[in-house]
C-alpha atoms as one frame of an Amber mdcrd trajectory, in Angstrom:
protein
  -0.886 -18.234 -19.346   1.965 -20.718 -20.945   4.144 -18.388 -22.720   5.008
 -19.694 -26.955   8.434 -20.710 -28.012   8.888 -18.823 -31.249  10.083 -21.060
 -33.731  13.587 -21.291 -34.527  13.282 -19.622 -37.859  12.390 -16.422 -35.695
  16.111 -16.707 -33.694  17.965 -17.033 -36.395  19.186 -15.158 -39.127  21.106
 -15.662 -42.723  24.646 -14.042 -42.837  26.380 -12.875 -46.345  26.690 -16.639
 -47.495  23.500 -17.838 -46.650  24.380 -19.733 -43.509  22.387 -19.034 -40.047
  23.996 -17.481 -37.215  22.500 -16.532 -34.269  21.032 -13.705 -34.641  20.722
 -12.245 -30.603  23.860 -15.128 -29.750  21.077 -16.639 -26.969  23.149 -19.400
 -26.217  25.657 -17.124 -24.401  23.151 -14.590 -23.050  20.828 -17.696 -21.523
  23.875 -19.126 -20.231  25.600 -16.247 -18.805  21.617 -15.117 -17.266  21.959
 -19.083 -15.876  25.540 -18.251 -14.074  23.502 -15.029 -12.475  20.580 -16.742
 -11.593  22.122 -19.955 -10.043  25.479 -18.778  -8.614  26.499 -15.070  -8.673
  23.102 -13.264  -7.349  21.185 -15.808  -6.104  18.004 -14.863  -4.400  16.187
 -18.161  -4.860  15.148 -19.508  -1.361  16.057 -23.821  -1.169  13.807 -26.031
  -1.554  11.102 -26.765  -4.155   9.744 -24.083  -6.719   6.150 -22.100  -4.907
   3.574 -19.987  -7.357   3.806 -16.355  -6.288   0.274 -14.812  -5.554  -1.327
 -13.703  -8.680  -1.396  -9.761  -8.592  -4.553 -10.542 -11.233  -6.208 -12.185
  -8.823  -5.998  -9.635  -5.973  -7.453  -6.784  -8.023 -10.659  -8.987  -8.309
 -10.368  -9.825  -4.993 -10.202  -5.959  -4.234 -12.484  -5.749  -6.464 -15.140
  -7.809  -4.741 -14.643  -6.938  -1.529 -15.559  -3.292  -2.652 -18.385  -4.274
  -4.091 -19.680  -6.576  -1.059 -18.876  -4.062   1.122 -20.788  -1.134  -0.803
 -23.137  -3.427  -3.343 -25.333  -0.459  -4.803 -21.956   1.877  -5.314 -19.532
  -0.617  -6.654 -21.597  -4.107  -6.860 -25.436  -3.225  -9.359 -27.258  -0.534
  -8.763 -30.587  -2.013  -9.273 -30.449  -4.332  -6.235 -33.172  -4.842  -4.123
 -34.267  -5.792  -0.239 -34.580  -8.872  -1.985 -31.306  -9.897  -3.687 -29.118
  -7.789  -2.353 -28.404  -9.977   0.737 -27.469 -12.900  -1.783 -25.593 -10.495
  -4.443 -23.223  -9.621  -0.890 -23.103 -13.823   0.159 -22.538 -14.587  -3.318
 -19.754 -11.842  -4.128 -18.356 -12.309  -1.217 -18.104 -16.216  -1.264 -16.091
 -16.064  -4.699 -13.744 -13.315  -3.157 -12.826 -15.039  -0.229 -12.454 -18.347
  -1.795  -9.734 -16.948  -3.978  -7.794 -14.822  -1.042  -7.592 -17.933   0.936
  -5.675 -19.179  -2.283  -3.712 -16.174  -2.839  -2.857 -16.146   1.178  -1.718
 -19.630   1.120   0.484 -18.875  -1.890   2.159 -15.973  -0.741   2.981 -17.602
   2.791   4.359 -20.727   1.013   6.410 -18.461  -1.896   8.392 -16.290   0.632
   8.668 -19.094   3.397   7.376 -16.233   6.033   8.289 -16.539   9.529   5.591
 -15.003  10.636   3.543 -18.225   9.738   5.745 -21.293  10.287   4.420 -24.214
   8.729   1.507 -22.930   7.026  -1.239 -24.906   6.343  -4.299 -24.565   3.747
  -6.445 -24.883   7.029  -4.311 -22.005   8.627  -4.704 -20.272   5.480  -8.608
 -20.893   5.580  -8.729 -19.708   9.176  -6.805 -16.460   8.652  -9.526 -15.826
   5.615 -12.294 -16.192   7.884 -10.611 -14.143  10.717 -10.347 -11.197   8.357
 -13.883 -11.980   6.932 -15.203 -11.702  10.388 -14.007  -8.222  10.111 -15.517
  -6.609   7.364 -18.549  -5.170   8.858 -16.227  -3.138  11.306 -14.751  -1.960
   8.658 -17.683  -0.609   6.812 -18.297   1.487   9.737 -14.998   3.138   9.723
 -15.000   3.297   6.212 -18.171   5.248   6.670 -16.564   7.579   8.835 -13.399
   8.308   6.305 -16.909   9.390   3.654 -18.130  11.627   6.416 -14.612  13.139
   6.951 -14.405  13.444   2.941 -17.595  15.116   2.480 -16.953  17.364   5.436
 -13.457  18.117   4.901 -14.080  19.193   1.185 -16.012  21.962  -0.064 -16.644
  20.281  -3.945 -18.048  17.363  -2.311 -21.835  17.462  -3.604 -22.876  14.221
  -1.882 -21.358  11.041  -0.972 -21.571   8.982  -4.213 -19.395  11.163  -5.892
 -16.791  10.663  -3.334 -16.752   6.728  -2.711 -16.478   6.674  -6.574 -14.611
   9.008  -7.715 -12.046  10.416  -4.833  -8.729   8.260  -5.352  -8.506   9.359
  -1.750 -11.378   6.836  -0.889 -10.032   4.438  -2.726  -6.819   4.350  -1.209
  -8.055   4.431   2.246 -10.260   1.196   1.019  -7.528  -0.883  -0.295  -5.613
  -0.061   2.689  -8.152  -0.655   5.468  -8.628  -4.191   3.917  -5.111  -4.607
   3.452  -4.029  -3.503   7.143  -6.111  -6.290   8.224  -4.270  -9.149   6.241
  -0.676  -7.326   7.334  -1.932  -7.312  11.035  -2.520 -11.018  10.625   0.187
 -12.238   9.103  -0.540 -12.247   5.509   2.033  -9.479   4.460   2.870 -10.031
   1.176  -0.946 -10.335  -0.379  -1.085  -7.149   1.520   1.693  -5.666  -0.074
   0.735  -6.503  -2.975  -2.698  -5.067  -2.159  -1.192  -1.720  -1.647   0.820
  -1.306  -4.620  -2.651  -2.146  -6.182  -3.826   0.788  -4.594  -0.879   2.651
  -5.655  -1.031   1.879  -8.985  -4.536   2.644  -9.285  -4.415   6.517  -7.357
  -0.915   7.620  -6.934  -1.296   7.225  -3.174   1.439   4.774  -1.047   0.416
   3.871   1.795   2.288   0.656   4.046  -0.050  -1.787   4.578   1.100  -1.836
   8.009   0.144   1.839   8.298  -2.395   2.445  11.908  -5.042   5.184  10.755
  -8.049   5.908  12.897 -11.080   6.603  12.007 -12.768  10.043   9.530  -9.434
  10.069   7.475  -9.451  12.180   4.651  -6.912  12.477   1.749  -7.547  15.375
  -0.512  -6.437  15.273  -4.340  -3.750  12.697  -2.459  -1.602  12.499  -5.710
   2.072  11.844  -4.504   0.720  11.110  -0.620   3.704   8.284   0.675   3.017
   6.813   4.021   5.522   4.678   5.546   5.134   1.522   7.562   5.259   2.699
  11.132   3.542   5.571  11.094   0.241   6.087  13.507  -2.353   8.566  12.388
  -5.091   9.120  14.742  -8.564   9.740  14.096 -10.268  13.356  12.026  -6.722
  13.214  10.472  -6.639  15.551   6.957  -4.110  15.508   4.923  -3.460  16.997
   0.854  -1.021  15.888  -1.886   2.627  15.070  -1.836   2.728  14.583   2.075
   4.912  12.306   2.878   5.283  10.448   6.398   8.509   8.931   6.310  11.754
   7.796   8.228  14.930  10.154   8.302  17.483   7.593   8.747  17.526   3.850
   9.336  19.031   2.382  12.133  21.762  -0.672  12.211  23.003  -3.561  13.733
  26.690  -3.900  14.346  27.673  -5.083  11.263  26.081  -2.777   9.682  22.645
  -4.178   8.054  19.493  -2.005   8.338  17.076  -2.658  11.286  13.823  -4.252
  10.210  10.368  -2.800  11.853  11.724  -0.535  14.137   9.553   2.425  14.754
  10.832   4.990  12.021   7.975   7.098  10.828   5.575   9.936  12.399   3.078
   9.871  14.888  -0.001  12.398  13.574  -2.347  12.657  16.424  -6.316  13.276
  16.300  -7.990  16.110  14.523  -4.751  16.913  12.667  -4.251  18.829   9.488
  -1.277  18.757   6.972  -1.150  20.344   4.100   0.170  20.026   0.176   3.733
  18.712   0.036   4.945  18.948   3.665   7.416  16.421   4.574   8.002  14.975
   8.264  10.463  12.451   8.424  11.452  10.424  12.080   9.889   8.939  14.934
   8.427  12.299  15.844   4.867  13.462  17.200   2.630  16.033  15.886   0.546
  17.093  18.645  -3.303  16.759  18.412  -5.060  20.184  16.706  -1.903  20.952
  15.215  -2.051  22.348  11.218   1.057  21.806   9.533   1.519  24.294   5.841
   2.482  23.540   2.551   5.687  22.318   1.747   7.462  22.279   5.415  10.299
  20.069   6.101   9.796  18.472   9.885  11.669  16.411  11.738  11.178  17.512
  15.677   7.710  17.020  17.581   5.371  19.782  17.398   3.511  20.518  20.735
  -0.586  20.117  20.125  -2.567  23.092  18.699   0.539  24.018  17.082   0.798
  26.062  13.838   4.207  25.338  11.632   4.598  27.223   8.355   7.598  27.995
   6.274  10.533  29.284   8.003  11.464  32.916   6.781  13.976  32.473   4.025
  17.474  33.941   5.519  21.232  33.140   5.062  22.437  30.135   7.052  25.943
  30.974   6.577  27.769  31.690   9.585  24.574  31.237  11.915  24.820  27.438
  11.953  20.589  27.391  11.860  18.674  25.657   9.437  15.409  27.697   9.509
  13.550  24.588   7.670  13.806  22.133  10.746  12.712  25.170  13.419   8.376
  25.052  13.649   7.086  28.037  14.204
């Protein structure tokens, strides 16, 4: 949308003698924001100006993948064996016409290395890769409704959940974005996420591995960091957070991209509201994790961990809140 110059009645003002001044002094805040922006913090990469990918433009596409992939849920509910093969083709044609777009933006605007010399035609065959995809999808996505309905003792049936559970539509956005982040595309699939986050209060990486029936319950405050693998019948409740404890260097000193950082959750695991575990650790398959526990060493499968016993650390040199029991 082209933004409007106000006119220059609207930047000035008239001082005591009727003379205008300048009422916000822009000439030395544009030039000063100039001196930032071209010299002092620089972030702008060489070469000629690229369009970022349009956030508004990914929420339809988000959009429209929802509804292709669930038509009578999301798309209209009075389609028939009819029409609703072309409402899918036909919803699905204008969705992945625009993420090729937004793709081949996003590759051009940050220069990725991940896709050297990318192409509209590279950019056309990563959106039909990830099209080809889709029905896999559905099935797992299937699986997380299952695990939802299961897992959940207010779940009446399955519409209520795939519509109204910000849980389910987390794990949605993110199952399409993981795709797009495997391939290549990461920052539409960023951006995808922090869609997702806006919409449900749930962060999860894009480059996230979750297996199949996950379930997030209430999932307010749920973070989920880039490296962490979460196997499959995986539960987990609000303000969990899968995270890294520290973040390794080089030698002179700059943090360590994509290293392995966060938590390995393995099948048929269980962690409850506002437990924290932080670090390349595993928790071991069965294992139930309590409310509010701080973990940062593995915990051996079919494990229990609650809260440590409160007790006074001084002069015992044990901190209860990093021993499972």
């Amino acid at each position: 949308m082209k933004r409007e110059v106000p006119p220059q009645s609207q930047l000035v003002a008239a001082n005591d003698s009727g003379a205008p001044t300048a009422r916000w002094q822009l000439d030395r805040i544009v030039a000063e924001l100039r001196v930032s922006r071209e010299e002092t913090h620089s972030i702008r990469r060489d070469g000629e100006a690229r369009r970022a990918p349009s956030r508004e433009a990914l929420e339809a596409i988000l959009n429209g993948l929802t509804e292709a992939l669930f038509p009578r849920h999301y798309g209209q509910f009075d389609l028939d064996g009819e029409n609703i093969d072309y409402f899918v083709g036909s919803t699905l044609s204008v969705a992945l016409d625009s993420l090729f777009e937004q793709i081949h933006r996003g590759a051009l605007f940050i220069g990725d290395e991940l896709l050297p010399g990318f192409r509209r035609e590279d950019a056309i065959e990563l959106t039909r890769s990830f099209a080809s995809e889709l029905p896999s999808v559905r099935g797992i996505l299937i699986s997380d409704l299952r695990a939802a309905f299961v897992g959940d003792p207010a779940a009446r049936n399955f519409p209520e959940i795939l519509i109204g559970y910000p849980g389910m539509t987390a794990i949605i956005h993110h199952r399409l974005a993981h795709i797009l982040h495997r391939q290549g595309a990461r920052l539409v699939a960023r951006l995808m996420a922090e869609i997702a986050h806006a919409r449900t209060g749930i962060d999860i990486h894009p480059g996230a591995s979750i297996g199949s029936g996950f379930f997030i319950d209430h999932g307010t405050g749920v973070v989920i960091g880039e490296t962490a693998v979460i196997g499959d019948n995986v539960r987990i409740y609000q303000a969990v957070t899968l995270g890294a404890r520290h973040f390794p260097t080089d030698d002179e000193g700059n943090v360590v991209k994509g290293d392995a950082r966060h938590p390995i959750v393995e099948d048929d695991v269980v962690i409850y509201a506002g437990a924290t575990i932080l670090g390349r650790i595993t928790i071991g398959r069965g294992s139930t994790i309590g409310g509010n526990v701080w973990l940062t060493r593995d915990v051996p499968p079919n494990s229990v961990v609650t809260q440590a016993t409160a007790r006074n650390k001084v002069g015992t040199g044990i901190d209860p809140s990093e021993t499972p029991r």
